[in-house]
Legacy VTK file of the C-alpha trace (Angstrom):
# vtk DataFile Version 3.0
C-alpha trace
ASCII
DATASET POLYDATA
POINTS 143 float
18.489 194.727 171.123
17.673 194.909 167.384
15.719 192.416 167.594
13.276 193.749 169.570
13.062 196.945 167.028
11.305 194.998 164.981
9.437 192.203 166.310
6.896 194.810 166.559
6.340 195.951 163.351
3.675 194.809 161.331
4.589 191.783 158.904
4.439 192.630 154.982
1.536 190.857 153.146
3.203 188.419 150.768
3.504 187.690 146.987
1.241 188.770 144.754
-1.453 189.894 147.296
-2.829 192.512 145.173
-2.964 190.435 141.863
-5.194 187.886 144.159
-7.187 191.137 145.233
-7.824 191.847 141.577
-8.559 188.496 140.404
-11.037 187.991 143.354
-12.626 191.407 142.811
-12.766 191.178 138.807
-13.159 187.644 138.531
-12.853 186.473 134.564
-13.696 189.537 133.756
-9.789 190.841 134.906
-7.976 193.393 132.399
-4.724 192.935 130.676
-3.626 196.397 132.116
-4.964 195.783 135.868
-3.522 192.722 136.149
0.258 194.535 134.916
-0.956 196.767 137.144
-1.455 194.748 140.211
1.302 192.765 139.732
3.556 196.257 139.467
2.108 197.163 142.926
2.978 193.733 143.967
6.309 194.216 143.015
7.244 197.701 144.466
3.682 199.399 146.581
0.916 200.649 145.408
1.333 203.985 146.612
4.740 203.772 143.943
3.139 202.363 141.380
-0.038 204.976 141.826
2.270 207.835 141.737
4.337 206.436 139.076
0.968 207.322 137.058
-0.213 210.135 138.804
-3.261 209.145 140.773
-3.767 208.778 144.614
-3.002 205.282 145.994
-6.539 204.905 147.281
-7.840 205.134 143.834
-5.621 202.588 143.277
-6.969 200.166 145.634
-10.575 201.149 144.373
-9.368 199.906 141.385
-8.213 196.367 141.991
-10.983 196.108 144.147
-12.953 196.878 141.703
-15.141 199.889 143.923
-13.893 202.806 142.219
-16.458 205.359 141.041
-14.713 207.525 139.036
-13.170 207.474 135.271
-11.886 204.014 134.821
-10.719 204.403 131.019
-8.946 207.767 132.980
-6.523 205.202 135.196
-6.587 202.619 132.276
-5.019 205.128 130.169
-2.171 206.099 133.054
-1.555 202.644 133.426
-0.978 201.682 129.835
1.132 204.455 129.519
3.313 204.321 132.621
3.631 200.305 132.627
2.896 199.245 129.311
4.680 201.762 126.955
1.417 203.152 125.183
2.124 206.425 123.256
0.174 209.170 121.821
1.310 211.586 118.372
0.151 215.006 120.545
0.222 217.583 118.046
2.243 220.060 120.378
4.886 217.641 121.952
4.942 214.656 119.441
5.046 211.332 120.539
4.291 211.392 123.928
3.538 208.607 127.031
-0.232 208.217 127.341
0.049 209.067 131.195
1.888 212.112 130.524
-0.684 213.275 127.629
-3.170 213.059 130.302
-1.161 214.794 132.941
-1.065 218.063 130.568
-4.568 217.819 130.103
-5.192 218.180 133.586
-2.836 221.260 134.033
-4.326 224.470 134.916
-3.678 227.240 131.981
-1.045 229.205 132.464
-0.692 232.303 129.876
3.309 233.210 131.416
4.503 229.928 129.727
4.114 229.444 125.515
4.126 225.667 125.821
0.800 225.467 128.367
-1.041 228.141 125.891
-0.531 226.054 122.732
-1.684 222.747 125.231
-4.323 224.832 126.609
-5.894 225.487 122.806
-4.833 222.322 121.325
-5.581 219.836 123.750
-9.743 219.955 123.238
-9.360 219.427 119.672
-7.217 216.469 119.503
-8.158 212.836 119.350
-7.062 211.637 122.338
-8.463 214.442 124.591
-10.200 213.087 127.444
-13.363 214.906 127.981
-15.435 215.509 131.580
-18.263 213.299 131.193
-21.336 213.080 133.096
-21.854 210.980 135.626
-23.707 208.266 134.529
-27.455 206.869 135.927
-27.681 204.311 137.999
-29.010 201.055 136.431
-32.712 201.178 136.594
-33.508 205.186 136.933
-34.332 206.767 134.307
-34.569 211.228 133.685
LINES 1 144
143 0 1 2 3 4 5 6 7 8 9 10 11 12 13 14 15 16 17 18 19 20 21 22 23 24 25 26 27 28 29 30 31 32 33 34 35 36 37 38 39 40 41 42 43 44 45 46 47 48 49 50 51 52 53 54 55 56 57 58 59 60 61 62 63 64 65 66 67 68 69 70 71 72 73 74 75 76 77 78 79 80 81 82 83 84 85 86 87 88 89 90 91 92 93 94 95 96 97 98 99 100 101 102 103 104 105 106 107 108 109 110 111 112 113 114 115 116 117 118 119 120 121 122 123 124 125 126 127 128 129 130 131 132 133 134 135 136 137 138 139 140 141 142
């Protein structure tokens, strides 16, 4: 009777399907930190290794497909920092994981705690502050 449980469940995609993703999708032009990255959500999902560094896991799929609109030095930061050990000296809380530098940058302020405040003014002055940019133009149009 267990057997018939699940013979109807869909079969698991096998090794390293999403390192092939990103190498098809990239090409030679494939990271150092996507292809750790891939081959972390080859080893446990990419919805684990997404919230491991605090994005969605559909930007994460953008990603090693290589569609995603959005920040890409953003999720190359949170990846460096949550698989590949990179570290920041943040003024406030020392040396710090670069995911988790960029996780209290994009807290809200909050005035009833003295840790956010200092955050809140410090963060915009420091070095590795990650500023909104503009979107950028479209090859070919110009303003």
């Amino acid at each position: 009777m267990t057997a018939r449980l699940f013979k109807d469940l869909p079969k698991q995609s096998g090794p390293n399907v999403n390192v092939a993703k990103a190498r098809a999708a990239w090409g030679n032009d494939l990271p150092d930190w996507l292809l750790i990255f891939a081959e972390e959500c080859d080893r446990t999902s990419i919805r684990a290794a997404s919230d491991r560094m605090g994005y969605s896991h559909s930007v994460a799929s953008q990603i090693l497909s290589k569609t995603y609109l959005g920040r890409v030095d953003k999720v190359e930061a949170a990846v460096r920092g949550a698989f590949m050990g990179a570290t920041v000296d943040c003024p406030v809380l020392g040396q710090l994981a670069v995911d988790k530098c960029l996780y209290h940058q994009g807290r809200k302020f909050a005035p009833t705690n003295p840790m956010r405040v200092r955050l809140h003014r410090t963060c915009p002055t420091c070095p590795h502050f990650k500023k909104a940019q503009p979107a950028s133009q479209p090859e070919g149009e110009q303003s």
